[in-house]
C-alpha positions as CSV (number, residue, x, y, z in Angstrom):
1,X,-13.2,-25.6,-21.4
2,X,-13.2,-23.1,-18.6
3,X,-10.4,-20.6,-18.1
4,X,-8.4,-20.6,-14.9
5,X,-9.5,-16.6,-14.5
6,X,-13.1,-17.3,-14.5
7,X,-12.3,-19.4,-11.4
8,X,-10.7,-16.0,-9.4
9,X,-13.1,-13.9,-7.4
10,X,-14.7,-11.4,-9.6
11,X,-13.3,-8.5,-7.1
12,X,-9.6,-10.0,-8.1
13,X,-10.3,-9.6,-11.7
14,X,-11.0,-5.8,-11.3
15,X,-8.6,-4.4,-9.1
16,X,-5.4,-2.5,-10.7
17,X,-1.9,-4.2,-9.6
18,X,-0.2,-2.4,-6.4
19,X,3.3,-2.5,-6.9
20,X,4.9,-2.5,-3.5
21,X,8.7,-1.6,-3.2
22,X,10.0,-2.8,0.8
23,X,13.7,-3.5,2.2
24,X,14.5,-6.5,2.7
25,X,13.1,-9.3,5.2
26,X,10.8,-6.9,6.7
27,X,7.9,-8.8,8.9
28,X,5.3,-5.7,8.6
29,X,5.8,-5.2,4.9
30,X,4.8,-9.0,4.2
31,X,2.1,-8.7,6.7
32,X,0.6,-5.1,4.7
33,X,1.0,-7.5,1.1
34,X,-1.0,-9.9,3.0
35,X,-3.9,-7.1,3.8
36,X,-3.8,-5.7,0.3
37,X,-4.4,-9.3,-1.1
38,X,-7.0,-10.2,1.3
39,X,-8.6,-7.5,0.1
40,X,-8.7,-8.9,-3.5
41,X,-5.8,-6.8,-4.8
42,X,-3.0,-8.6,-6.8
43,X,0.4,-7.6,-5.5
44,X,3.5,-7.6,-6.9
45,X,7.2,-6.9,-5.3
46,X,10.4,-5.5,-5.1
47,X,12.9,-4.7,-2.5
48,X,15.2,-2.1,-2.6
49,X,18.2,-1.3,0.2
50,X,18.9,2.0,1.9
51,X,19.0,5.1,-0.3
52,X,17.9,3.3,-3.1
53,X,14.8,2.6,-1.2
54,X,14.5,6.7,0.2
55,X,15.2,7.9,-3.4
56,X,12.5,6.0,-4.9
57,X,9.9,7.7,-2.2
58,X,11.4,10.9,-2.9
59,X,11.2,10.4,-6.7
60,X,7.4,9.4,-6.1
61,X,6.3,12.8,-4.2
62,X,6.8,11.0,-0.8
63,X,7.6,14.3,2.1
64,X,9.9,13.6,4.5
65,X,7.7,14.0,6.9
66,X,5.1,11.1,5.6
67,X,7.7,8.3,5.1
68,X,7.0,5.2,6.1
69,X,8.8,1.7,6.3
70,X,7.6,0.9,2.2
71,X,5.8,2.3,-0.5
72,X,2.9,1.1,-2.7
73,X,2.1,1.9,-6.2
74,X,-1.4,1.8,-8.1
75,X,-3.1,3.5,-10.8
76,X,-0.5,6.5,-10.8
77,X,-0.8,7.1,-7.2
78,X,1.7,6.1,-4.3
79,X,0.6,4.6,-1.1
80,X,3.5,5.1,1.7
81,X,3.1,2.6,4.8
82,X,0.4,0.6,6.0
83,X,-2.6,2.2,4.7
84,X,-5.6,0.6,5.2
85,X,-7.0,-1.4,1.7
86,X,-10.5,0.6,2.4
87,X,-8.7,3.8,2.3
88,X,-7.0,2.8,-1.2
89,X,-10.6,1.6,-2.8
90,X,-11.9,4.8,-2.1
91,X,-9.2,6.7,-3.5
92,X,-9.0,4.6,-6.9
93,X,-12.9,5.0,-6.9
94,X,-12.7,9.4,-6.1
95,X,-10.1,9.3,-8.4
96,X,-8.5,12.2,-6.7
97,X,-6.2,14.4,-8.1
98,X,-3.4,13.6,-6.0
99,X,0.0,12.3,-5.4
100,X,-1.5,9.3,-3.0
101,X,-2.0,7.9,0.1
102,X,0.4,7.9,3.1
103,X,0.2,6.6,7.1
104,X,3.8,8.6,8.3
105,X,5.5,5.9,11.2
106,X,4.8,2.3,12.0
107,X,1.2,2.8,13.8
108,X,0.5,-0.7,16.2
109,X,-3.3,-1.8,14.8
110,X,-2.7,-0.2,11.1
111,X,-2.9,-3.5,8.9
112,X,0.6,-5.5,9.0
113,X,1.5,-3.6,12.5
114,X,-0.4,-6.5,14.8
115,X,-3.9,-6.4,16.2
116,X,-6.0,-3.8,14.2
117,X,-8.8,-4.7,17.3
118,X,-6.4,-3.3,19.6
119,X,-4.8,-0.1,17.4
120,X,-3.7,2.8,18.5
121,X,-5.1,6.1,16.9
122,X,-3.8,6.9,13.3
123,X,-4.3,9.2,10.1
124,X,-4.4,8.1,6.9
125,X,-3.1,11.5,5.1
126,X,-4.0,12.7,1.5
127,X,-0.6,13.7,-0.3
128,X,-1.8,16.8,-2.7
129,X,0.1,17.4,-5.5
């Protein structure tokens, strides 16, 4: 008998879950899920409205200044906005002692914001703790 797991990429098998939390019916979200899975990491989600959505990247050691339009979470750190999967497998594999990830606004090119072949410049900022 062969198990339905051993039929998943072996890449799938050994990424952590990213735990994305998004408002509702948002285009560039889905799209940045898309990229993380692509990528070989299993997704889950949950969308959350207004404050509820700003509290929970506050409660997570978001800044003000960093916030994006959702937030990721894997392996005790906190991606905000569309941060490249690269990015994220070199942080899990540093294993840096920090709060996360974060690309602050809704840069065109960063994966879910359109063409990344035709991006404009962004950062991909370390959040220390």
């Amino acid at each position: 008998m062969v198990s339905a797991a051993a039929a998943l990429p072996l890449h799938a098998q050994t990424k952590p879950v990213i735990h994305v939390v998004k408002g509702t019916d948002c285009e560039c979200c889905t799209a940045w899920v898309d990229h993380l899975k692509a990528a070989g990491f299993p997704v889950t989600e949950e969308e959350m409205f207004g404050t509820l959505l700003m509290r929970f990247k506050q409660d997570n050691g978001v800044p003000q200044k960093m916030i994006s339009c959702h937030t990721g979470k894997v392996a005790g750190y906190v991606l905000e906005g569309h941060v490249p999967a690269d990015d994220i497998n070199r942080l899990l594999a540093e294993a840096t002692d920090a709060i996360g990830l974060a690309v602050p606004g809704m840069p065109y090119g960063s994966p879910g914001m359109g063409d990344e072949t035709a991006r404009e410049a962004y950062d991909v900022f370390l959040i220390k703790r």
